[in-house]
Jmol script that loads the backbone (N, CA, C; Angstrom):
load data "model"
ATOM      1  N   UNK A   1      85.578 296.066 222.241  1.00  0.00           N
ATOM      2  CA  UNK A   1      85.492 295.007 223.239  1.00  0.00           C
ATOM      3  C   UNK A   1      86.877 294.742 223.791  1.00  0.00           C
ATOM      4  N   UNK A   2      87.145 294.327 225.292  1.00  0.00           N
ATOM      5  CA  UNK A   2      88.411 294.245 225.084  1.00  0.00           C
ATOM      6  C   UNK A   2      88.491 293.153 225.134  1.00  0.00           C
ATOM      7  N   UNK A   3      90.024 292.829 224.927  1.00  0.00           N
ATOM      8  CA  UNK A   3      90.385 291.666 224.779  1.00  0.00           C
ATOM      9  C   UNK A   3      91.949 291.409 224.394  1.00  0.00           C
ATOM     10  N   UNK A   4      92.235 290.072 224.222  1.00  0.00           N
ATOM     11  CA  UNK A   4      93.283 290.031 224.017  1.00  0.00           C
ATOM     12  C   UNK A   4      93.602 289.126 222.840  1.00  0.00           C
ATOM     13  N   UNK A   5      94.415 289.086 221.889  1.00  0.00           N
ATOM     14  CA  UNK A   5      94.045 288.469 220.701  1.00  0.00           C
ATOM     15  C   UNK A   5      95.313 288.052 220.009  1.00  0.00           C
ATOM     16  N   UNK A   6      95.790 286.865 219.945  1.00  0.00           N
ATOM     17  CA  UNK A   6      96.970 286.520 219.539  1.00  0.00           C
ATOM     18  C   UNK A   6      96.687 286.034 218.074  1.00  0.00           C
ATOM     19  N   UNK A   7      98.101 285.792 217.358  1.00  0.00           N
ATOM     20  CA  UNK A   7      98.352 285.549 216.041  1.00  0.00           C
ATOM     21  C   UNK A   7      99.513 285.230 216.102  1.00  0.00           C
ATOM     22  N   UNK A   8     100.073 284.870 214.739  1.00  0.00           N
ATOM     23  CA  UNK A   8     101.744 284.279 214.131  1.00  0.00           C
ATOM     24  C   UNK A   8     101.564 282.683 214.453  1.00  0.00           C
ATOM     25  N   UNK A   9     100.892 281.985 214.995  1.00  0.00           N
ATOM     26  CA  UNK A   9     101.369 280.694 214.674  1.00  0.00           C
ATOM     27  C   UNK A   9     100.849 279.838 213.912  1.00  0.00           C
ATOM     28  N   UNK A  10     101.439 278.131 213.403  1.00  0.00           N
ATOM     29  CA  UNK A  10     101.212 278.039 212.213  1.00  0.00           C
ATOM     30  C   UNK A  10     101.852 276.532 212.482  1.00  0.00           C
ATOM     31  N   UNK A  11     102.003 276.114 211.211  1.00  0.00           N
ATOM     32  CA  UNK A  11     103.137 274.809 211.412  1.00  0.00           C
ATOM     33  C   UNK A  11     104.762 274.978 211.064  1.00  0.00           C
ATOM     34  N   UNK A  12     105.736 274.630 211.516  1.00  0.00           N
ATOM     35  CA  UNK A  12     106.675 274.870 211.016  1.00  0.00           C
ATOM     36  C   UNK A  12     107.600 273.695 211.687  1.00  0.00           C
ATOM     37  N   UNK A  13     108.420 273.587 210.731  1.00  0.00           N
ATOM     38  CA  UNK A  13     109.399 272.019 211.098  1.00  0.00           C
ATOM     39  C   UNK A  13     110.369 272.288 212.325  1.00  0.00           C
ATOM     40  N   UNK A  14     110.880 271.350 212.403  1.00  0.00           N
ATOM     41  CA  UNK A  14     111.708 271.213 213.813  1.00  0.00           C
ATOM     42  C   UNK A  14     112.874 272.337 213.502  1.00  0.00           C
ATOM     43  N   UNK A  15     113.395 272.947 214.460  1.00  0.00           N
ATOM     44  CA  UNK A  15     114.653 273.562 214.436  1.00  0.00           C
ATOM     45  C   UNK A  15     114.244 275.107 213.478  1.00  0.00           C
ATOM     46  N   UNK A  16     113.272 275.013 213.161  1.00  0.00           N
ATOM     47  CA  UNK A  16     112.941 276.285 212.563  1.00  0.00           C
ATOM     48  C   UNK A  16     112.032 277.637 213.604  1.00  0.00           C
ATOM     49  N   UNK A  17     111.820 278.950 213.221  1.00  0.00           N
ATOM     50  CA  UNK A  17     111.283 279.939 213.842  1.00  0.00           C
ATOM     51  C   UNK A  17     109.790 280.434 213.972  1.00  0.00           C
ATOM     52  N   UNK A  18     108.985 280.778 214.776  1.00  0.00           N
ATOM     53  CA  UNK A  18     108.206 281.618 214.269  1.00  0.00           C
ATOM     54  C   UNK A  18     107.875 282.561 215.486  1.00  0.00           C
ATOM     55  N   UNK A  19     107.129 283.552 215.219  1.00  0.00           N
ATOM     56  CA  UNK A  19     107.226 285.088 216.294  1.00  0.00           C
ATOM     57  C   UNK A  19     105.378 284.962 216.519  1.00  0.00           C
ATOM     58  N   UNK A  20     105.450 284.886 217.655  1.00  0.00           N
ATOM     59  CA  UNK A  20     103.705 285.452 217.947  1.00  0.00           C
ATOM     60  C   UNK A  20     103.549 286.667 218.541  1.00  0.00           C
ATOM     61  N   UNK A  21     102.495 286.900 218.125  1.00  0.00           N
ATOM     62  CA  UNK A  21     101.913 288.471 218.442  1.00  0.00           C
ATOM     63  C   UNK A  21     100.738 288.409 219.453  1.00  0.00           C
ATOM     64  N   UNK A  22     100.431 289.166 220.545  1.00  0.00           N
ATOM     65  CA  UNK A  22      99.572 289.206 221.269  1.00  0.00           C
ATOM     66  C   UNK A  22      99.283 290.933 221.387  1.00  0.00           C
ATOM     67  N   UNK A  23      98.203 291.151 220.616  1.00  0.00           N
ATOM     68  CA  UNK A  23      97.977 292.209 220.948  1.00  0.00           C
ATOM     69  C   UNK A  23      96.729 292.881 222.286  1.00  0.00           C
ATOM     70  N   UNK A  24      96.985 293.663 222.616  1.00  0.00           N
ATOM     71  CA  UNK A  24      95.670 294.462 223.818  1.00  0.00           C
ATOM     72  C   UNK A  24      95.242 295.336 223.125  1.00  0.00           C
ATOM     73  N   UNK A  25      93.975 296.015 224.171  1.00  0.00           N
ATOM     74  CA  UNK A  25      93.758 297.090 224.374  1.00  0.00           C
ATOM     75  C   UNK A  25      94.501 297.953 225.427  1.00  0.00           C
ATOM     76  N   UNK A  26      93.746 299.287 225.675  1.00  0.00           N
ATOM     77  CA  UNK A  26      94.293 300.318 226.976  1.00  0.00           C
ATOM     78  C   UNK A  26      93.695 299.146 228.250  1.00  0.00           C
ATOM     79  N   UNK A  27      92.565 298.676 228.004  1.00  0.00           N
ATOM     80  CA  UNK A  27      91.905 297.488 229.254  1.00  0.00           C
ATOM     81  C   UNK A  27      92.389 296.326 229.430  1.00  0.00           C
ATOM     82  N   UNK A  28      93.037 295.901 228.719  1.00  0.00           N
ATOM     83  CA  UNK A  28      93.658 294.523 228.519  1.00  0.00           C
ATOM     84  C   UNK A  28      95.415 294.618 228.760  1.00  0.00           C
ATOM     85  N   UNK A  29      96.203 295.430 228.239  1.00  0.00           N
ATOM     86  CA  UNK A  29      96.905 295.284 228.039  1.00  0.00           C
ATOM     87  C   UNK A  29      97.998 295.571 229.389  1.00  0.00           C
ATOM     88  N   UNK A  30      98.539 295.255 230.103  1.00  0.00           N
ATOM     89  CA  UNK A  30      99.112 295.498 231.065  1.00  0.00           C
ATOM     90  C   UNK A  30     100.583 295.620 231.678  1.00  0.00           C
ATOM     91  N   UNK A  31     100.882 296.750 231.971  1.00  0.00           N
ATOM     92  CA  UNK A  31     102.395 297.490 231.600  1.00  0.00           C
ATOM     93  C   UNK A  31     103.206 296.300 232.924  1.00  0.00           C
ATOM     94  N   UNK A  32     102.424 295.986 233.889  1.00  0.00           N
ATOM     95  CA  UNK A  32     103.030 295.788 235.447  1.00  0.00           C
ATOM     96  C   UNK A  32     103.170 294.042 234.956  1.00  0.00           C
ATOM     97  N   UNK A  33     102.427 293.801 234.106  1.00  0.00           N
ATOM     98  CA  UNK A  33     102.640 291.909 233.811  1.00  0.00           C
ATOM     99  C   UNK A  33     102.040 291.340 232.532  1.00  0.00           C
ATOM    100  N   UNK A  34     102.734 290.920 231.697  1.00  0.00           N
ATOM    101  CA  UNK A  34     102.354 290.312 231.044  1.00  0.00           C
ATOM    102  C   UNK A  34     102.606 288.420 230.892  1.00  0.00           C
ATOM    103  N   UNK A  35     102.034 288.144 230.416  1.00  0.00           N
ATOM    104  CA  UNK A  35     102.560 286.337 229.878  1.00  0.00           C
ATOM    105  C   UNK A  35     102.533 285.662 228.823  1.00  0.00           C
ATOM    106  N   UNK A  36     103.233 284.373 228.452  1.00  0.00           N
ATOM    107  CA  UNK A  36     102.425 283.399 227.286  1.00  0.00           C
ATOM    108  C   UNK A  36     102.678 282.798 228.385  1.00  0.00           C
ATOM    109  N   UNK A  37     101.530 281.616 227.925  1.00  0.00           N
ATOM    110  CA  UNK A  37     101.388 280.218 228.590  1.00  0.00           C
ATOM    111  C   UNK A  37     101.010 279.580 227.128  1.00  0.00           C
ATOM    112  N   UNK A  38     101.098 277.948 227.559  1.00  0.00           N
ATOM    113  CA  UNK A  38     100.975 277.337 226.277  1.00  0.00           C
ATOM    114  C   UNK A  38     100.195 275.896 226.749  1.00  0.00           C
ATOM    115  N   UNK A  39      99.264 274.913 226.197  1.00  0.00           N
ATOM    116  CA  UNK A  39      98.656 274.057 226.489  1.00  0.00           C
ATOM    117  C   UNK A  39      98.860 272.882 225.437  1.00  0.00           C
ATOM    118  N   UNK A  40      99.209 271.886 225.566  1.00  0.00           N
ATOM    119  CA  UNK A  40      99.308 270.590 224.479  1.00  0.00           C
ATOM    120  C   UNK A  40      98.429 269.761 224.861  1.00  0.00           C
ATOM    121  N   UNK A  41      97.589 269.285 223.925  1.00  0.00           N
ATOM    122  CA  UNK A  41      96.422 268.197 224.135  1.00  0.00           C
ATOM    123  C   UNK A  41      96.503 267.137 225.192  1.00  0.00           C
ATOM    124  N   UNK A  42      95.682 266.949 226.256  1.00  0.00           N
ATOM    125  CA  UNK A  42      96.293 266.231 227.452  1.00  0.00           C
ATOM    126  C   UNK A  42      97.071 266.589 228.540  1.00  0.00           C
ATOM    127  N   UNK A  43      97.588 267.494 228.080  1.00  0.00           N
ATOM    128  CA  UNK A  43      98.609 268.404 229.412  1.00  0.00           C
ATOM    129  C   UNK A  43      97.793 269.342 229.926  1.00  0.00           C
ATOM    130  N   UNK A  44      98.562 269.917 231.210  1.00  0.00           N
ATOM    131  CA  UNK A  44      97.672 271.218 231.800  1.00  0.00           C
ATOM    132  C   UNK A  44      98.873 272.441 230.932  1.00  0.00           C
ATOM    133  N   UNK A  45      97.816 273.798 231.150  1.00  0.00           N
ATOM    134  CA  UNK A  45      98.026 274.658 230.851  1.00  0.00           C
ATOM    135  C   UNK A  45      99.840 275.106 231.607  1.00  0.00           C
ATOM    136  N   UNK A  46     100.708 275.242 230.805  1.00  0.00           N
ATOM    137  CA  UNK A  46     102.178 275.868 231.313  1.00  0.00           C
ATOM    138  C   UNK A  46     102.344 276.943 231.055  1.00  0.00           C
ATOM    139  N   UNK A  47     103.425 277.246 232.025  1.00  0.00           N
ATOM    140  CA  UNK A  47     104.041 278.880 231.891  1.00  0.00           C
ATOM    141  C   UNK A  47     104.929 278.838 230.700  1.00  0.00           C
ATOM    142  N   UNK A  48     104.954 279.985 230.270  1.00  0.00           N
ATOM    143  CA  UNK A  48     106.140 279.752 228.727  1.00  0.00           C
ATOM    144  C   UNK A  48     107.237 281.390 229.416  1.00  0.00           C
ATOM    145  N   UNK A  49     106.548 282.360 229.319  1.00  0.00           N
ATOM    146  CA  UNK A  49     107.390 283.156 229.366  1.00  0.00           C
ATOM    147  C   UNK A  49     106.539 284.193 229.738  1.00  0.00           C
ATOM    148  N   UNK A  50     107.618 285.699 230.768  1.00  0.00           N
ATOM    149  CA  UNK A  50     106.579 286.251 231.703  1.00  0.00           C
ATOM    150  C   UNK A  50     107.529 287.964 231.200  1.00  0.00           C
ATOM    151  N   UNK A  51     106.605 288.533 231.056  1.00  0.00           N
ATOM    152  CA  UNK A  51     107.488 289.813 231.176  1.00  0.00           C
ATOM    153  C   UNK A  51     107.183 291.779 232.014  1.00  0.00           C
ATOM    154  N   UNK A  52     107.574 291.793 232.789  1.00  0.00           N
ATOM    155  CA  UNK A  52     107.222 292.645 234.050  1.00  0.00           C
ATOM    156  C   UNK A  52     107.505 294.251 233.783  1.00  0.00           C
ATOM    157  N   UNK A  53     106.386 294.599 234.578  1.00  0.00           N
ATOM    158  CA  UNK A  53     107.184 296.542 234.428  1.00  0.00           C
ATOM    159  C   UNK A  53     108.373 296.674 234.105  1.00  0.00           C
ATOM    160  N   UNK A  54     109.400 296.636 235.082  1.00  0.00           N
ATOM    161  CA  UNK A  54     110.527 297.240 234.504  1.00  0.00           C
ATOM    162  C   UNK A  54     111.157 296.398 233.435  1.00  0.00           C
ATOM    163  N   UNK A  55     110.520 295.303 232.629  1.00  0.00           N
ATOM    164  CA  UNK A  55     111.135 294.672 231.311  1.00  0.00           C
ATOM    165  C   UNK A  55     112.290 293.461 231.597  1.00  0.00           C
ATOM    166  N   UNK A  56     112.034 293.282 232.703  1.00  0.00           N
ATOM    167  CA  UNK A  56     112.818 291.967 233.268  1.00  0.00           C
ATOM    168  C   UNK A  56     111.331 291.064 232.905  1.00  0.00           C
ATOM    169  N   UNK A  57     112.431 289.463 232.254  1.00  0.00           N
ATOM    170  CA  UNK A  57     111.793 288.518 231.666  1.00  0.00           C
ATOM    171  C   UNK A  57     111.776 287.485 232.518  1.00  0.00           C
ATOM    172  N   UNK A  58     111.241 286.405 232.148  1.00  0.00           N
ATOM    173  CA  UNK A  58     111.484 285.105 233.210  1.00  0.00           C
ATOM    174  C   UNK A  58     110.765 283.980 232.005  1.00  0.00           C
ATOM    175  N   UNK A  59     111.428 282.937 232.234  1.00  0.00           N
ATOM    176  CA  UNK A  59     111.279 281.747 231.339  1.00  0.00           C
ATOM    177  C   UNK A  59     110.830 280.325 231.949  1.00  0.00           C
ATOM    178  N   UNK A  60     110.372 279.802 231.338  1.00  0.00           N
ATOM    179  CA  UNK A  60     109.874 278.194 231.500  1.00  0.00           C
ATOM    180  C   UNK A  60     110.979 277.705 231.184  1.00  0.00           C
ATOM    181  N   UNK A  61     111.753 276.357 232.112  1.00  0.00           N
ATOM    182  CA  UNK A  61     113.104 275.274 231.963  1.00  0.00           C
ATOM    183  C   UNK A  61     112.817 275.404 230.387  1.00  0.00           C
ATOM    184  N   UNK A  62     112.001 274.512 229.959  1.00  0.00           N
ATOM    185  CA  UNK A  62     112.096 273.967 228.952  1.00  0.00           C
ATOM    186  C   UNK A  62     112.257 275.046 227.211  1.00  0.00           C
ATOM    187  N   UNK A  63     111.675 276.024 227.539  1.00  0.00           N
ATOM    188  CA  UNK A  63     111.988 277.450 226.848  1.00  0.00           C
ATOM    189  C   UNK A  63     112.980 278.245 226.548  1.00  0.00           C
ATOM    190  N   UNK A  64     114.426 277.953 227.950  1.00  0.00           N
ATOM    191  CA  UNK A  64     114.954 279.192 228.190  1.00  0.00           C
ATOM    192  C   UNK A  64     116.239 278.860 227.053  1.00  0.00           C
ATOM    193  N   UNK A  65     116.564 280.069 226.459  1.00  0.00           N
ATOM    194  CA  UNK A  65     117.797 280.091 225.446  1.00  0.00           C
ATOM    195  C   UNK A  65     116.882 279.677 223.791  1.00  0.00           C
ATOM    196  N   UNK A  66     115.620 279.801 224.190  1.00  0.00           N
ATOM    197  CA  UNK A  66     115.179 279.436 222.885  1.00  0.00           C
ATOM    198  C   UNK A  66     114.180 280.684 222.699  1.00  0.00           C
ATOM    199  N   UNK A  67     113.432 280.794 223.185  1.00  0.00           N
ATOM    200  CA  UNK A  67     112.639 281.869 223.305  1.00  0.00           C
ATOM    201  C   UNK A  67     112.370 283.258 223.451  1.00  0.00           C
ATOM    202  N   UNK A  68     112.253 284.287 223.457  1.00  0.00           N
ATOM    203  CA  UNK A  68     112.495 285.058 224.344  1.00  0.00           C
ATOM    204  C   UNK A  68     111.349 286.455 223.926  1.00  0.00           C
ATOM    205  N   UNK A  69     110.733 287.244 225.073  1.00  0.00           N
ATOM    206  CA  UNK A  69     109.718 287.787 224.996  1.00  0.00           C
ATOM    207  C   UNK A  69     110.219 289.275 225.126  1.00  0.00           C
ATOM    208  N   UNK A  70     109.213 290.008 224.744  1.00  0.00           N
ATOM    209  CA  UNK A  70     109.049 291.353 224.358  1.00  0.00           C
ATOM    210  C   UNK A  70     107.989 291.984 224.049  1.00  0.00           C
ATOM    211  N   UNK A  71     107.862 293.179 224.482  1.00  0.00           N
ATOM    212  CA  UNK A  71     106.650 293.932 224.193  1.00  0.00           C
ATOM    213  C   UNK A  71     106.921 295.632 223.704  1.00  0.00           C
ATOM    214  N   UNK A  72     105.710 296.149 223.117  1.00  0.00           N
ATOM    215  CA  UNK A  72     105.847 297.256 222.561  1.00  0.00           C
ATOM    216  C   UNK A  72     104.581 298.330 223.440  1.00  0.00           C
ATOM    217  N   UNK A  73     105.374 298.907 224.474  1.00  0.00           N
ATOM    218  CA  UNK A  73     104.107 299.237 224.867  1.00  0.00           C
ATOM    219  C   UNK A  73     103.215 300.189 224.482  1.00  0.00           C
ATOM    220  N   UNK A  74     103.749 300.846 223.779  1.00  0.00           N
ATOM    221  CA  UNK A  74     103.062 302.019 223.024  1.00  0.00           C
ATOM    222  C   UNK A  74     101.638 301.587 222.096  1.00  0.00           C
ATOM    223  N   UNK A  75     101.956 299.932 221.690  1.00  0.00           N
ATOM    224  CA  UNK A  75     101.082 299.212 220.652  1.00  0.00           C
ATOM    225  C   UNK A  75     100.445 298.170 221.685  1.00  0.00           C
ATOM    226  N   UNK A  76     100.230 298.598 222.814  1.00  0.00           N
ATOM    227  CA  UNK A  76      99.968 297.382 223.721  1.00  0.00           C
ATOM    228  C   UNK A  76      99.998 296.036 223.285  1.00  0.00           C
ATOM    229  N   UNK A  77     100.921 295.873 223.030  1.00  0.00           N
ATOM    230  CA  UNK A  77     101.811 294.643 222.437  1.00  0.00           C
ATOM    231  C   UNK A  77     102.821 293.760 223.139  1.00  0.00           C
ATOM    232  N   UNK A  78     102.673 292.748 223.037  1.00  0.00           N
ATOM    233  CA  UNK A  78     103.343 291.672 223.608  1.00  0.00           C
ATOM    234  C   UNK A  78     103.953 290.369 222.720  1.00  0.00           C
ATOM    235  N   UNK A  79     105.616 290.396 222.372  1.00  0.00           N
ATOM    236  CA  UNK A  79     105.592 289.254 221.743  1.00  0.00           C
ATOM    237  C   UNK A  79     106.518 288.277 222.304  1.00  0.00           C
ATOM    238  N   UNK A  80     106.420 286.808 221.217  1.00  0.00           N
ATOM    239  CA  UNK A  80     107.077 286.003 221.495  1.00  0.00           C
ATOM    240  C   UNK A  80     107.866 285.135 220.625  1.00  0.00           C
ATOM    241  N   UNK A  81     109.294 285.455 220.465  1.00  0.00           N
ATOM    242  CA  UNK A  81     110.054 285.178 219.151  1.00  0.00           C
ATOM    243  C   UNK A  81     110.685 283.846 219.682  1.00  0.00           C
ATOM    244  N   UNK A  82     109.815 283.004 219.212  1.00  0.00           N
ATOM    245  CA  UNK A  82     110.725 280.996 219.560  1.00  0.00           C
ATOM    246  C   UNK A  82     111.336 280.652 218.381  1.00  0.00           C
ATOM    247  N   UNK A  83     112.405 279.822 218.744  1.00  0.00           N
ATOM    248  CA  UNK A  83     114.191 279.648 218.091  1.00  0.00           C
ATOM    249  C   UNK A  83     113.963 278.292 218.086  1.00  0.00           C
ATOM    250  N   UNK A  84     114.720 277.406 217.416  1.00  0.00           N
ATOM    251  CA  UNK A  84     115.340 276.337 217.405  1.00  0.00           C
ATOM    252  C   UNK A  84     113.573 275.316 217.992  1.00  0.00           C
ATOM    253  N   UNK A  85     112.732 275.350 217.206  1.00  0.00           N
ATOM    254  CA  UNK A  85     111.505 274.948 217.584  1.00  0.00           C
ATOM    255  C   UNK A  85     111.897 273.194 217.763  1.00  0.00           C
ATOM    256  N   UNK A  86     111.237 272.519 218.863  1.00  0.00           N
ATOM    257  CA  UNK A  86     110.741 271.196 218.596  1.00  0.00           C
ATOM    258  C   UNK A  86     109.735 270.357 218.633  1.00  0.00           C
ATOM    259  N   UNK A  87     109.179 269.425 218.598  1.00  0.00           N
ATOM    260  CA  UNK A  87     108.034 268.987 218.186  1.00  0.00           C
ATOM    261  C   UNK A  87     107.424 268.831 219.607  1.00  0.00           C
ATOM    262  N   UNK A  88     108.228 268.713 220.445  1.00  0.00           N
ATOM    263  CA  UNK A  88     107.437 268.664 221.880  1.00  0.00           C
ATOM    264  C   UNK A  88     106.768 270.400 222.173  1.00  0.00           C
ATOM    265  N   UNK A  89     106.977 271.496 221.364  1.00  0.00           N
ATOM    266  CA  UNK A  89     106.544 272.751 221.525  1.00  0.00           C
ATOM    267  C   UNK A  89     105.358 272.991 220.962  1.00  0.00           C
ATOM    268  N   UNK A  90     104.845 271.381 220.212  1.00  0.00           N
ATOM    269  CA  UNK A  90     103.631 271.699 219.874  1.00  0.00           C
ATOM    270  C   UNK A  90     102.199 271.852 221.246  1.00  0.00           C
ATOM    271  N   UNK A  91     101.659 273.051 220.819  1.00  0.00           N
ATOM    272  CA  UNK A  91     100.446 273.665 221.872  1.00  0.00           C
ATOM    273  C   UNK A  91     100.115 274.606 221.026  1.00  0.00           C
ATOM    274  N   UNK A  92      98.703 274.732 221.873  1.00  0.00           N
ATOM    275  CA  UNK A  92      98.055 276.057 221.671  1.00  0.00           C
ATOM    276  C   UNK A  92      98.741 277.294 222.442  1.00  0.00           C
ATOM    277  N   UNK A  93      99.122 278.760 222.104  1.00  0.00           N
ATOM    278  CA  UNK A  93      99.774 279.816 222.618  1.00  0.00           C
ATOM    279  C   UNK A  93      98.818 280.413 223.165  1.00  0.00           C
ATOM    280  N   UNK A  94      98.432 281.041 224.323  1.00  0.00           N
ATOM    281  CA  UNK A  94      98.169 282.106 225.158  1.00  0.00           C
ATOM    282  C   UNK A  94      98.360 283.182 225.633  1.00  0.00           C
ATOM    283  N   UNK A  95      98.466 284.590 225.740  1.00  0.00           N
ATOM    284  CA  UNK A  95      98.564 285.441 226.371  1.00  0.00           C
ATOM    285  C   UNK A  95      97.728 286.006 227.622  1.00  0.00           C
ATOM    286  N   UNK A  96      98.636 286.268 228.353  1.00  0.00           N
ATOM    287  CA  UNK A  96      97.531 286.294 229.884  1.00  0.00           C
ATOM    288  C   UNK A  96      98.168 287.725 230.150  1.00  0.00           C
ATOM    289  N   UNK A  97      97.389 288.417 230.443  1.00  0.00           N
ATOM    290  CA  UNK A  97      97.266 289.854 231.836  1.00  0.00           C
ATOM    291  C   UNK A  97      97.638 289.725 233.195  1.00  0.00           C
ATOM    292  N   UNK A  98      97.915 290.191 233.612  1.00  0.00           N
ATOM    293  CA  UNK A  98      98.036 290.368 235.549  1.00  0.00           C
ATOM    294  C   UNK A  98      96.360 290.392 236.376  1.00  0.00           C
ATOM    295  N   UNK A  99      95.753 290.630 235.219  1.00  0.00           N
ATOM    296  CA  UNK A  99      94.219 290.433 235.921  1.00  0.00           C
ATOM    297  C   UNK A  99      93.216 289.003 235.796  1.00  0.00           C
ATOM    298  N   UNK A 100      94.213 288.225 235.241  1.00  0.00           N
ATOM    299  CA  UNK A 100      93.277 286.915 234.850  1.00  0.00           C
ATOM    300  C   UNK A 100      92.859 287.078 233.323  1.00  0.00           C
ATOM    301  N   UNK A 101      93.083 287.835 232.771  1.00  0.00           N
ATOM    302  CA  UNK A 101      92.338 287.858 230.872  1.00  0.00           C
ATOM    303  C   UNK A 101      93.296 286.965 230.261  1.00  0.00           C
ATOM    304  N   UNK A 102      92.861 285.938 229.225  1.00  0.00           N
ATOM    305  CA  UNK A 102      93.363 285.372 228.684  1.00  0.00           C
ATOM    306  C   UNK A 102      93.043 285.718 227.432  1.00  0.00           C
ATOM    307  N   UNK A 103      93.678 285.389 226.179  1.00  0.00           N
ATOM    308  CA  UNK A 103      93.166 285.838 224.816  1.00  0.00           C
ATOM    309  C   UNK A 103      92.549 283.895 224.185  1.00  0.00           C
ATOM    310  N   UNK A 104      92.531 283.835 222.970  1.00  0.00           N
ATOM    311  CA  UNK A 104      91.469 283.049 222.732  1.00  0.00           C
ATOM    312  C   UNK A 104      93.087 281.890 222.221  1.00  0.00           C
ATOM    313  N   UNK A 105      93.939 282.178 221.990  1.00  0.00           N
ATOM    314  CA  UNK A 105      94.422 281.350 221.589  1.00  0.00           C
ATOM    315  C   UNK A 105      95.200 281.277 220.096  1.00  0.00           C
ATOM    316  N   UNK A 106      96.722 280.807 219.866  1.00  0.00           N
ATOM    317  CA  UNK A 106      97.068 280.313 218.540  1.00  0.00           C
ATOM    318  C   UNK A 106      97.824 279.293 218.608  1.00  0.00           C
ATOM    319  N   UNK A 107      97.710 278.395 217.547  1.00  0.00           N
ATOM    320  CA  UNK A 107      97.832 277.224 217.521  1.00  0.00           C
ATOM    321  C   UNK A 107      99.407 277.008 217.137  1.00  0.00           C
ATOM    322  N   UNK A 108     100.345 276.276 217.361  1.00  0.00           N
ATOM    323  CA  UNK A 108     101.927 276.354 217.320  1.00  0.00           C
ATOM    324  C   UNK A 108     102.056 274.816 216.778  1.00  0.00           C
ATOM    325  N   UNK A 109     102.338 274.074 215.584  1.00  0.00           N
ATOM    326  CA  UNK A 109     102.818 273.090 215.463  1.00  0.00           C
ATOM    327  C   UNK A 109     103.981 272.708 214.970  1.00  0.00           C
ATOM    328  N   UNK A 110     104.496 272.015 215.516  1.00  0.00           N
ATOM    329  CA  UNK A 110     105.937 271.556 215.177  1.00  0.00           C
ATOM    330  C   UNK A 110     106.293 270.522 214.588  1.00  0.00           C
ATOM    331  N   UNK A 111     106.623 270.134 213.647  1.00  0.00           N
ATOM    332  CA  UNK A 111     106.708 268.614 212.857  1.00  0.00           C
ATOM    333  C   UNK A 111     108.189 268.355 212.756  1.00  0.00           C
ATOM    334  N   UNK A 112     108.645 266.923 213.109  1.00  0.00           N
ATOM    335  CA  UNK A 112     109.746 266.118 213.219  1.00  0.00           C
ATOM    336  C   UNK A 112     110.281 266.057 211.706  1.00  0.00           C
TER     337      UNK A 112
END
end "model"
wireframe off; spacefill off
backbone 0.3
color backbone group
């Protein structure tokens, strides 16, 4: 089936790390665009971090110098290694395609 299917998040205290994984398929997975976006209860859905064919990145204000994305394309893989976490980074994580596919979601909490 395809799809897109994230993992790695969890709870973890302020100022600490954790790496998410978004994996594809050959149908899902997309060399020309990838994304995270991220959603916190009450908010709309945000951009977090974007990463393009030729491997040029692009960041959300509130993300940049903390975050930073990467993919493996061989593993149609897409990740996202966040730094210096804070409690306002608590959301659900997303990975999105260039075609509209979203994956189902992992949950990111951050405690003060």
């Amino acid at each position: 089936q395809a799809q897109l299917a994230e993992s790695g998040g969890g709870l973890v205290q302020a100022g600490g790390s954790l790496r998410l994984t978004c994996v594809g398929s050959t149908l899902t997975f997309s060399v020309r665009a990838m994304a995270w976006y991220r959603q916190a209860p009450g908010k709309e859905r945000e951009f977090v971090a974007g990463i393009v064919g030729g491997g040029d990145t692009k960041y959300g204000d509130s993300v940049k110098g903390r975050f930073t994305i990467s993919r493996d394309i061989r593993a149609n893989t897409v990740y996202l290694q966040m730094t210096s976490l804070k409690p306002e980074d608590t959301a659900m994580y997303y990975c999105k395609n260039d075609r509209g596919s979203w994956g189902q979601g992992t949950q990111v909490t951050v405690s003060s």
